[in-house]
C-alpha positions in Angstrom: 14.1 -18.9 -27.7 16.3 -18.3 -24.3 13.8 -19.5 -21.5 14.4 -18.6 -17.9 12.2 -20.5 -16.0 10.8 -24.3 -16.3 7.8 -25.0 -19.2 6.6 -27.2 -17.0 3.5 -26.6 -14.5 4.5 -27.0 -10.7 1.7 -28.0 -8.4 4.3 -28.0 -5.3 5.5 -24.1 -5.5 2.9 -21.1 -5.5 2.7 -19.1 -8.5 2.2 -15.7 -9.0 0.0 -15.8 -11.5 -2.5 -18.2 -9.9 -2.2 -16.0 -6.4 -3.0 -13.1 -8.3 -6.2 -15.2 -9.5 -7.0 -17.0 -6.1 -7.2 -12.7 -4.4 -9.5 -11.7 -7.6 -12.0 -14.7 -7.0 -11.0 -17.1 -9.1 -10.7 -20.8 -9.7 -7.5 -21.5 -11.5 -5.2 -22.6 -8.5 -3.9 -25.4 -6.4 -4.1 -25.9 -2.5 -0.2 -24.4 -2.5 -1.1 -21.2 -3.9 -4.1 -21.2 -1.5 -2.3 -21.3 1.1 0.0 -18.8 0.3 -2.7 -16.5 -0.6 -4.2 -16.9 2.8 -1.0 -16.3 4.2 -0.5 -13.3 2.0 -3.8 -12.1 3.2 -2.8 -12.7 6.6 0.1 -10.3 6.0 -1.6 -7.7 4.4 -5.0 -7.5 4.1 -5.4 -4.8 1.5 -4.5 -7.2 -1.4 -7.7 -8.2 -2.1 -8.7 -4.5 -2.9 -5.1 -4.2 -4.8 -5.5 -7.5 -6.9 -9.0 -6.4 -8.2 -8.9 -2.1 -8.3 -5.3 -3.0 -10.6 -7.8 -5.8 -12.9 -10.5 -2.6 -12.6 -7.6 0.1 -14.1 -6.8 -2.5 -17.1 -10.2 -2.7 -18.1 -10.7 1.4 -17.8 -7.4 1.7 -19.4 -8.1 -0.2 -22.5 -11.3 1.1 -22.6 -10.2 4.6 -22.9 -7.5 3.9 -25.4 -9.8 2.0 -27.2 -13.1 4.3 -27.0 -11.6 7.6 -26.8 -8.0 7.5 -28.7 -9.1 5.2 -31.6 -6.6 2.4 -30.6 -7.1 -1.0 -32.2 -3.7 -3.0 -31.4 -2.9 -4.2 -27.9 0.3 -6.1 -27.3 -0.5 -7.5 -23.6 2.9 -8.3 -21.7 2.7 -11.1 -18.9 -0.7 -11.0 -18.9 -1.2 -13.4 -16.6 -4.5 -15.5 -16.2 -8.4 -14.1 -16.4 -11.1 -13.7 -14.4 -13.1 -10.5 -14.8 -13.4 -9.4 -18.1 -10.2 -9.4 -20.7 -8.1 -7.1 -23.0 -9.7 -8.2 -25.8 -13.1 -8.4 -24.5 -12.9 -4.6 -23.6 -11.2 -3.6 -26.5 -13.1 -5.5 -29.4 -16.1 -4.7 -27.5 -15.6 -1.4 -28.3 -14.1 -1.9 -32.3 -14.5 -5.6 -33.5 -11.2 -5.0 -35.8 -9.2 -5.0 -33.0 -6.3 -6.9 -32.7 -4.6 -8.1 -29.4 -1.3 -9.9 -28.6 -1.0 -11.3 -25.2 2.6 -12.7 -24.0 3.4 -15.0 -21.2 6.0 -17.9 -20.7 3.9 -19.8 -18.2 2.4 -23.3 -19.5 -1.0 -22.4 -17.4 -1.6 -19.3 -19.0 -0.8 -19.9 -22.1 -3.3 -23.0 -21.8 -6.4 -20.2 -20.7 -5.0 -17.7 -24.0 -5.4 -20.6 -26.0 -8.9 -21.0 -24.6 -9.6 -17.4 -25.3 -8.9 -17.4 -29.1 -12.3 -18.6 -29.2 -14.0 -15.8 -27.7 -12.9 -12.7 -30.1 -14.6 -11.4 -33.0 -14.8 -12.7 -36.9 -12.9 -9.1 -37.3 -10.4 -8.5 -35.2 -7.5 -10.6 -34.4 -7.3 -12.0 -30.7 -3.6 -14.3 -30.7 -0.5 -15.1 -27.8 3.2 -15.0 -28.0 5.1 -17.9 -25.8 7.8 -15.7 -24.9 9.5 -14.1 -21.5 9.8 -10.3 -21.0 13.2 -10.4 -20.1 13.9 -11.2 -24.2 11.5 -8.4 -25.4 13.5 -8.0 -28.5 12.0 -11.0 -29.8 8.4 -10.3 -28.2 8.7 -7.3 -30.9 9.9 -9.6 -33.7 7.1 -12.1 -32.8 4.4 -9.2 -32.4 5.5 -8.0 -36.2 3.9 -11.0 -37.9 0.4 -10.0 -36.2 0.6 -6.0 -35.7 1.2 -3.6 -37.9 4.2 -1.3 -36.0 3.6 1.4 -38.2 0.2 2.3 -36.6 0.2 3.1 -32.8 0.0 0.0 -30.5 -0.8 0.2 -26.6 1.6 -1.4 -24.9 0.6 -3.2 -21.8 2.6 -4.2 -18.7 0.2 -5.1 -15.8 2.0 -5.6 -12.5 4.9 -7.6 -14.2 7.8 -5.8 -13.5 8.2 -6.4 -10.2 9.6 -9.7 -11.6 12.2 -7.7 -13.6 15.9 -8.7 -12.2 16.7 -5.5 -11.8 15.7 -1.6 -11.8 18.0 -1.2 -14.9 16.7 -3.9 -16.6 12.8 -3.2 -16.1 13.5 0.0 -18.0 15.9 -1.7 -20.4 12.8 -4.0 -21.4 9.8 -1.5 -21.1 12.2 1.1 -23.6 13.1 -2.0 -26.1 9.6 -2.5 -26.5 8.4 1.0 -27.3 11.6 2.1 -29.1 9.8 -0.4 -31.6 6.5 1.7 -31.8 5.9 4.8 -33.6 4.1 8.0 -32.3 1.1 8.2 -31.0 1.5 4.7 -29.1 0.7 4.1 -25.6 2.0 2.4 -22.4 -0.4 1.2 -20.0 1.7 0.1 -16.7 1.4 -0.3 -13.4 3.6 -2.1 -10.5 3.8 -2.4 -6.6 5.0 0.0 -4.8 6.9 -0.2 -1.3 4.8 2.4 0.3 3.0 -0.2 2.4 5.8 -2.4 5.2 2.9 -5.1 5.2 2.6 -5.1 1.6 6.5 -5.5 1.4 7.1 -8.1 3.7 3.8 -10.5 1.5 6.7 -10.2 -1.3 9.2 -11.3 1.1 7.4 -13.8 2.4 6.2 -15.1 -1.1 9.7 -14.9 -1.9 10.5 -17.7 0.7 8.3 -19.7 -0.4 10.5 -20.5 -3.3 8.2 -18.1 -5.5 9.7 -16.1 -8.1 10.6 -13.0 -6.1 8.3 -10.0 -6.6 10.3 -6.6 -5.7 8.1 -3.6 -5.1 10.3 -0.4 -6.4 9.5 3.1 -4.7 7.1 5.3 -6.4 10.5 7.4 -8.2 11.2 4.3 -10.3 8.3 3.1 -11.8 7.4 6.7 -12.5 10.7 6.9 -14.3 9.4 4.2 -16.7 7.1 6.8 -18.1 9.6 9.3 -18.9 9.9 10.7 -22.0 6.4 9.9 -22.6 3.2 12.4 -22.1 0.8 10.9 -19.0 -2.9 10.8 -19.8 -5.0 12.9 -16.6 -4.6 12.4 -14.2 -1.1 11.2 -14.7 0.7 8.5 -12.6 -1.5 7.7 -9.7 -2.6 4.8 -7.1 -4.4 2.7 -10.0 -7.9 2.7 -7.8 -7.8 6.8 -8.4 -7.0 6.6 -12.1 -10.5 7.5 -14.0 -12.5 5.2 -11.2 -16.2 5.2 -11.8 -16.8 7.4 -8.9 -17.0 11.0 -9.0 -14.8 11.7 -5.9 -11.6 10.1 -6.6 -10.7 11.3 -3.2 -13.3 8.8 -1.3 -10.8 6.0 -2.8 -8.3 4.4 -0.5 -4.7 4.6 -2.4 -3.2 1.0 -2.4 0.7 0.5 -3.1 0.2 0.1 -7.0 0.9 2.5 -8.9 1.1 3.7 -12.6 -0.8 5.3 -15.6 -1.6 5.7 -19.2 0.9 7.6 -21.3 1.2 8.6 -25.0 4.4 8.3 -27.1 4.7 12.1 -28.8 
């Protein structure tokens, strides 16, 4: 399988995945990504609040698809490493028979998915693709052995894209993966968004870092992903005002990630 990035773990270059988990509180990170968490924090201070309300709108997300739309396959793209609850947690909490797919290239997560096989259910199916997003023809070969693509899969792609080489070819690999799906499927996406000049220049910065660049897209783009698709209510939103437990969604502070839940007519 084409592979654009090393397989082996580096303890001398931050990582966006163990950032991510450093800002939600938790453990699985070196003194590099630390430090440029800290410094991220520095930059923009809201990304504590972004990093967990976005973990907050996964687990609403597949809690609704799974508990209201009768959804029992997840294919998880880039799913990056735990701390709060997981995809499969939510979703087999809700049916046992569910069956999730997550998919990530990166040695240290794929380590942790391997660590959560052991906490699904006798009936469902909880399993990980090695595999990058950029070759999402293959995810979709992969994902045939395990999910049935003739009943509606959620398809899942958590503040990933912003690592997409291009604008073009973000849609190119979100379309490639639902073109595979049939009707009634879902997408469940969010990505950054470059409301916020603090938040943008924390990419930058990351960026220099020698960090795989993270680029956030205006608001336009990564509503374009959902084109052609039917949003859930309340459509494509700041991902802290999408369903949140309160009952005044307008008490919630937006934060530069955006996105929604849509349905494949």
């Amino acid at each position: 399988m084409p592979d654009d990035h090393p397989r082996t773990t580096r303890t001398d270059i931050p990582h966006p995945a163990r950032i991510w988990n450093y800002w939600m509180g938790g453990t699985d990170y070196y003194d590099v990504d630390r430090i440029a968490g800290d410094a991220g924090i520095a930059t923009y201070p809201g990304i504590i609040a972004m990093a967990t309300q976005s973990r907050r709108f996964l687990l609403r997300a597949v809690r609704y698809l799974a508990q209201e739309k009768g959804i029992r396959q997840f294919l998880d793209i880039g799913t990056g490493l735990p701390t709060m609850q997981n995809t499969h947690e939510v979703a087999q909490g809700v049916a046992p028979e569910s069956k999730v797919v997550y998919v990530d290239n990166d040695p240290l997560v794929l380590a942790h998915a391997r660590m959560l096989l052991t906490s699904g259910t006798d009936e469902g199916v909880t399993t990980y693709i090695d595999a990058d997003y950029h070759h999402p023809e293959l995810i979709v070969a992969d994902a045939r052995h395990i999910l049935n693509f003739t009943e509606p899969v959620a398809v899942m792609f958590m503040g990933v894209l912003g690592h997409a080489r291009s604008y073009a070819d973000m849609l190119r690999i979100v379309r490639t993966v639902l073109e595979a799906t049939p009707a009634g499927s879902y997408l469940i996406l969010w990505d950054g968004t470059d409301d916020s000049e603090a938040y943008v220049r924390l990419c930058a910065g990351y960026t220099d870092t020698g960090g795989a660049p993270y680029i956030p897209r205006p608001r336009t783009e990564i509503r374009a992903v959902f084109d052609g698709l039917d949003l859930v209510e309340p459509g494509f939103v700041s991902v802290a005002r999408w369903r949140p437990e309160t009952s005044d969604p307008g008490d919630i502070e937006p934060i530069p990630a955006y996105g929604g839940v849509a349905r494949k007519p």
